[in-house]
Each structure stands twice: as structure tokens, then as C-alpha cells.
N, C-alpha and C positions, 0 to 999 in steps of 0.2 A: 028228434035230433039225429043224422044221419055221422055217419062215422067221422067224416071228415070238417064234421061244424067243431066249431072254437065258443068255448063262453070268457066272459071274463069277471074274472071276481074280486072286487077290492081289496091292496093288500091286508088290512090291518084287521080285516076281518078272516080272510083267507089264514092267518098265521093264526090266528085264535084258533082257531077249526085243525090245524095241523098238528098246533100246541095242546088240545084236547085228546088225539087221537093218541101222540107221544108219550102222554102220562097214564093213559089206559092202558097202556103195556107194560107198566109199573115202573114208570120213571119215576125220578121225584121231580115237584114241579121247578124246579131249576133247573134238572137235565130238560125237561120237556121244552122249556124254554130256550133253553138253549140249543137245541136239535133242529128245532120248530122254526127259530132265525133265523139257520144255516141254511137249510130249504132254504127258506123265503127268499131271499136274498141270491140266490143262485138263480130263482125265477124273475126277482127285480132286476138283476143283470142281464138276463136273457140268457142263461145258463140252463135250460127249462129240462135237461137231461141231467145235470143234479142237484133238481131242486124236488117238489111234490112228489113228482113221477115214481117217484122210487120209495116213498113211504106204504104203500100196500107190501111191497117185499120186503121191505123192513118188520112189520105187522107180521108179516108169516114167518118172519127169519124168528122174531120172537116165540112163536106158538111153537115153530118145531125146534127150539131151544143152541138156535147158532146165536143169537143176538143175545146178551146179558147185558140189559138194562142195569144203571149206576155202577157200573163196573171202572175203576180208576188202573191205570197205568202200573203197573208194576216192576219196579228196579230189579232188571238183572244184572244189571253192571252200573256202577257210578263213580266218575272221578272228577273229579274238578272241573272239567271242562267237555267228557264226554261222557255219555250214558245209552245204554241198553233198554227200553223197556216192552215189556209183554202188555198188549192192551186187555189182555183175557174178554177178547171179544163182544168189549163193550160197545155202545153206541160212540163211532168213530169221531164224529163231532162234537163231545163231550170231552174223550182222551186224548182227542189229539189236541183240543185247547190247552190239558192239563200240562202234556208233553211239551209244547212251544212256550209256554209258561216255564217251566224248568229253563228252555236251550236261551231264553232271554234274559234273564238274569242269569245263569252261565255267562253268558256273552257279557254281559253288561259288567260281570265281575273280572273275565278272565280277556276280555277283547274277543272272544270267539268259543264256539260250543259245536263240538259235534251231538247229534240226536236221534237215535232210530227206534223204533216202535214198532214192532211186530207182530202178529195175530189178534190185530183189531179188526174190527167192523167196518163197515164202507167209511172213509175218513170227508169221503162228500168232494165239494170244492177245493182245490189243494189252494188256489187263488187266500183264500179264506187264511191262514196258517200265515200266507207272507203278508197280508196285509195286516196280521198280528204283528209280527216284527218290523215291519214299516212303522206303523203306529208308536215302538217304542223305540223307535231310530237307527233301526236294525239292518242290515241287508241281509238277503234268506238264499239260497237256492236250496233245492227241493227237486228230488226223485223219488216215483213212488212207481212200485207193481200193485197188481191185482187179479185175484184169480176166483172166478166166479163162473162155473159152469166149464164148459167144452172154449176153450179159447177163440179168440173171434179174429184176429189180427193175422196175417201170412207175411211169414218173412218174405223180403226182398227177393225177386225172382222165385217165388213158391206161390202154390195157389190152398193152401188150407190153414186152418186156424191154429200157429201154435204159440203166440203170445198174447197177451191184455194190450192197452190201449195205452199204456202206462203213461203217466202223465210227470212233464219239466214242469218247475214252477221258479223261477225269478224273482223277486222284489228288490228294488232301491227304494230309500227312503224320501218322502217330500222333498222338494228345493228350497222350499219357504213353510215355514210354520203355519200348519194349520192345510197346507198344501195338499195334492193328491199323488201317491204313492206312484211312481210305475211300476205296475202289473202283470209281468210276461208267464202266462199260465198255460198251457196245451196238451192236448193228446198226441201221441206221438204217431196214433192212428190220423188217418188225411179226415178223416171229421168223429169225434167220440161217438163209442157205442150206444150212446142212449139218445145222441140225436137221429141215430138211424133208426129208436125204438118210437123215436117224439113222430118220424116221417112217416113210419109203419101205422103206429095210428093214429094218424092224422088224415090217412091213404093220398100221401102225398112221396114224389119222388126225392132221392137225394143226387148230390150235383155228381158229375161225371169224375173219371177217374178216383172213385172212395172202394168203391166195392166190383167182385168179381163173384161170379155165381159156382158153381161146386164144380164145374168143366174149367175152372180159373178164364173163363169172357168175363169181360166189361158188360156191366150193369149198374143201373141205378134205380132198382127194385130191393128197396130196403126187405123184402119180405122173403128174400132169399140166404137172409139171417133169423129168420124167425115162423117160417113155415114148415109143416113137418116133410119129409124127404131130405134127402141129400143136401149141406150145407152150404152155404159158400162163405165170403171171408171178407173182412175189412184190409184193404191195404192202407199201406205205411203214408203218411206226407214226404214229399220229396224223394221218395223213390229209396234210395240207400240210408240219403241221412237220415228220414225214421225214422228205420228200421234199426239203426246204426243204435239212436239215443233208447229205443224203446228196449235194444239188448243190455244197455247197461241199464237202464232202470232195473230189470228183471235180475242182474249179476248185483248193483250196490244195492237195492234194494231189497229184493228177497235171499238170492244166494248169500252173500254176507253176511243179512240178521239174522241169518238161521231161520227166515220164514216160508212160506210157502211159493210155490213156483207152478207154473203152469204148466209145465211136462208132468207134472203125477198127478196121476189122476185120481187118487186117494183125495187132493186137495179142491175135486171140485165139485166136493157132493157137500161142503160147507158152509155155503151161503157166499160171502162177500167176504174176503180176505184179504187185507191191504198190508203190505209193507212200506215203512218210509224210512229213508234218510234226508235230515238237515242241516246243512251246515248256514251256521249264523255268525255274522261278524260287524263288529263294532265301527263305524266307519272313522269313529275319532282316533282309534288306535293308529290310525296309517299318517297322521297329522291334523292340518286347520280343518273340521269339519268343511266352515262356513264354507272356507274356500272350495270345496269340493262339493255343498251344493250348488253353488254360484256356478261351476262348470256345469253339471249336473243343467241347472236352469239353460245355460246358454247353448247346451248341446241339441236339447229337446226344443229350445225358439228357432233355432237353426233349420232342423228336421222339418219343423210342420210349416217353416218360410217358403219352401218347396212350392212350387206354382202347380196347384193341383191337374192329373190328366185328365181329370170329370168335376167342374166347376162346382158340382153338385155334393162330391162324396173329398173334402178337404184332408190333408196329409192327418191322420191322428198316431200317438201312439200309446202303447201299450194300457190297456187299464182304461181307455175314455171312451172308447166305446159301448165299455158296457156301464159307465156311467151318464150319458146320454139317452142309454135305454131305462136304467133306473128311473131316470126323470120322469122320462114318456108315462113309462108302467105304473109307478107310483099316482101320477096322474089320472091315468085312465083305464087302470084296473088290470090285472093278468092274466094275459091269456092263456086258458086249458083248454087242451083239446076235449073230444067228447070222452073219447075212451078212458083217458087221464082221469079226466073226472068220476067218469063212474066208478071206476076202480077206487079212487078217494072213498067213494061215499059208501061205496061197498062195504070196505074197510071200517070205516067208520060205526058202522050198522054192526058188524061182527063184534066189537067192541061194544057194543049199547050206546051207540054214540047216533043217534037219530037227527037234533037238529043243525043242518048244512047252512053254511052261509048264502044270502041270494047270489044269484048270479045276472051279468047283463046283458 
């Protein structure tokens, strides 16, 4: 198996395998499961940069004592409608369920909840959180930092790494019952840093205008973020505007909660540190729901009416993309790269965890 080969492993078996490794770091088996689907799920979307890939670091974050397994959210501040909490560095995908749990029924009770959460653990997919409050008729928006390691992002017009990739996230609720949420989730970096980790080994390149090598030139040699020498940097999407959203992530997000920031460097020998703020709102509070998904419906029929400019690739939005790849993947298994994988099973092994799922 040469560096750049892909296997693919069925889902249902793949999440078993992930869901084993999760609870050997002393979760209990409800966290395990619940961690284990967040993955999963991240790679049935094609989010394959925060799904698997990052459960070995997870693994070590636990050994060397940044990750605290069952660790629940904890109230620094609470009022009616808005709240503070400390995740004490538990598994992000756990707390922050607990968290968006809270800011929903806030909402549900008061029309709207503010929510932040600070010194947790990787919180994963932020997608994940809005399509909680979609599910319960919610609308979400979502800004989160993150600071892990030596910062990868160059501001606008700079060429070195001084913020995270910091991620928007959006949700509207279904149009119809039973419907699919619109989804608008992103790095505010021009592609997330772990899809430049999925290209690096895969020894595949990434697309032009993402990254700048440590003289600030254009490159698309993912390995000029992750080879040893001199650094280079992920740029912004859209030049200003980025740069623009991923400073207020970093300002509501971190600076506000009182959490961690990527200029001290104190904060990056911690493992994986996320702050978030959510704000969540009832959409009945503003009038006739109906009539407002019934817009909702006609804006989005309108949109994808659009005469597509590649007969091949049809108007989509937000959110259906990666449920078309669901389809695909749940179908016909998910692809890991080599390296991914080993690391999986490596991990696994350190654990006492010997039997792997087949692969195809």
C-alpha cells in the first residue's frame, strides 16, 4: 500500500471500530458513541478532515492529559436566556451536544438563547450543532476559534500564520416536515486545515490560490504546512472577506469568552481548544412560521431553477452536497487514505484494540 492508495471501509462497521477506540480512552459507552457518530458522519458527508483523521490525536491528547473524557459543560454564567460555559476539556462532541441542548430549549422557552462555551476540546463539525437546532425548528448561527499548535492562517495581505481557520456556521430550519435543513458551514480559511493534512497524505496537491509557502509565493504543496523547516500558511477565502469573519470569530469567540486566542503562545502547547458562540432563534417568535417556510421553500425552488453553466454539476444549495455524498458513501463504503488509516489502527493497537474492520 503506497502512500497515496485509498481503502474503503463500510460505514457501520468503520463507526464500530472508531466507537471501540473512543471508549478505551475511558469514555463511557454513550460518550464513545456519541463521538464515534460525529466522526462518522463528518466522513459520510465528505468532511473527511473532521471525521476519523483526527481520532489518533484525540488518543494522545487523552494520554498526555489535554482531553478529559465525560467531562460535561459547566455553568459560568446562567440567565434565562443566555449562558457561559466551561467545557473543562472534555470531548467537544459530547459537550457541545450538551451545550446546544441547553441554548434550545432556552430558545424554545424565551424565542432566543445566547450560548458560549469555552475551553473544550475539538468541537468537530460545527455543521453538526446547527443541524441540532434545525431538527428542533431552530435557526442557529455559530462562530467558533481554535487554537492548536503554531496558527496556520495569514491575515490579509501577510504571509505567516497568526489565526485558526475559524469556522461560520448557519442553519434554517426545513420548509416541510420531515424536510432537509439548509446547512451553510465553512472555514474561513480558502479550504480547512485538515483538508490540507487529508492532501498531504494522500501525496496529493491542493487547489491554487489556498496556501503560500514561508517566502509568502503561491503554492499548492500542502507539505509546506507540515514538513519540518520554515512554515508557510493557509490564506483567507475571498481575500479580505475571510480574513474579515475569521477576526471576529477569533474577537466573539475567544476574546469575549474569556477563551483562548492564537497570539499566546502559552495556548498552543494544549492540544485542541475551541471556543464558540451561538445564537439561536425561534422562528415562530417573528410571526406565521408556515408562511415563512413556504418562503423559505420558494426562495430555494427559485435558486436551483437557475439553468445550470455545466449541464453536469446543477445549481445546489447549502447542505445537499454533502448529502448526495452520504448517499454515495454509505453505499459504497468510505474512503481512507493509507496514512489515515494506519494511524487509525496504530492507535487502536496502543489501546489493545487489535481487531480492524475489513477493508475494500
Amino acid at each position: 500500500m503506497t502512500e497515496a492508495d485509498t481503502v474503503h471501509v463500510e460505514a457501520q462497521a468503520l463507526g464500530d471500530f472508531v466507537r471501540s477506540i473512543v471508549a478505551a480512552t475511558g469514555a463511557t459507552p454513550d460518550e464513545a458513541a456519541e463521538v464515534a457518530a460525529h466522526l462518522l458522519e463528518a466522513n459520510l458527508q465528505g468532511h473527511d478532515s473532521h471525521g476519523i483523521m483526527l481520532l489518533p490525536r484525540y488518543v494522545q491528547h487523552v494520554g498526555e492529559g489535554k482531553l478529559t473524557p465525560n467531562a460535561a459543560p459547566m455553568p459560568i454564567r446562567q440567565e434565562a436566556s443566555l449562558a457561559l460555559f466551561d467545557g473543562q476539556m472534555g470531548y467537544g462532541q459530547h459537550v457541545g451536544r450538551l451545550a446546544m441542548d441547553w441554548a434550545i430549549e432556552a430558545a424554545r422557552q424565551h424565542g432566543h438563547a445566547v450560548m458560549g462555551l469555552r475551553n473544550v476540546h475539538h468541537i468537530g463539525r460545527v455543521g453538526t450543532y446547527g443541524e441540532q437546532a434545525a431538527r428542533a425548528g431552530m435557526i442557529s448561527v455559530h462562530f467558533v476559534n481554535g487554537v492548536s499548535g503554531p496558527p496556520a492562517v495569514a491575515p490579509f495581505g501577510g504571509s505567516d500564520g497568526r489565526l485558526s481557520t475559524n469556522p461560520v456556521c448557519i442553519t434554517i430550519p426545513p420548509a416541510v416536515e420531515g424536510g432537509q435543513p439548509l446547512v451553510l458551514d465553512f472555514a474561513t480559511s480558502a479550504i480547512a486545515l485538515g483538508k490540507c493534512r487529508v492532501a498531504f497524505n494522500a501525496g496529493r496537491m491542493v487547489p491554487e490560490n489556498a496556501l503560500v509557502d514561508a517566502t509568502g509565493q503561491a503554492t499548492t504543496d500542502p507539505g509546506v504546512l507540515y514538513r519540518d523547516g520554515p512554515r508557510g500558511a493557509l490564506l483567507s477565502f475571498g481575500a479580505h472577506k475571510g480574513y474579515g469573519l475569521a477576526l471576529v470569530c477569533e474577537l466573539l469567540a475567544g476574546a469575549l469568552l474569556g477563551g483562548a486566542t492564537a497570539w499566546r503562545p502559552e495556548s498552543r502547547t494544549q492540544g485542541i481548544i475551541n471556543s464558540w458562540l451561538a445564537f439561536v432563534v425561534d422562528p415562530a417568535r417573528f410571526g406565521d412560521v408556515s408562511q415563512f417556510r413556504a418562503e423559505v421553500a420558494a426562495v430555494i425552488a427559485d435558486v436551483k431553477s437557475s439553468p445550470a453553466a455545466d449541464p453536469e454539476n446543477p445549481v445546489l444549495v447549502a447542505g445537499e452536497k454533502e448529502r448526495i455524498t452520504k448517499a454515495k458513501r454509505l453505499a459504497g463504503g468510505i474512503p481512507v487514505d493509507a496514512t489515515t488509516w494506519g494511524n487509525l489502527v496504530k492507535a487502536a493497537s496502543g489501546l489493545g484494540i487489535n481487531a480492524v474492520p475489513e477493508i475494500r
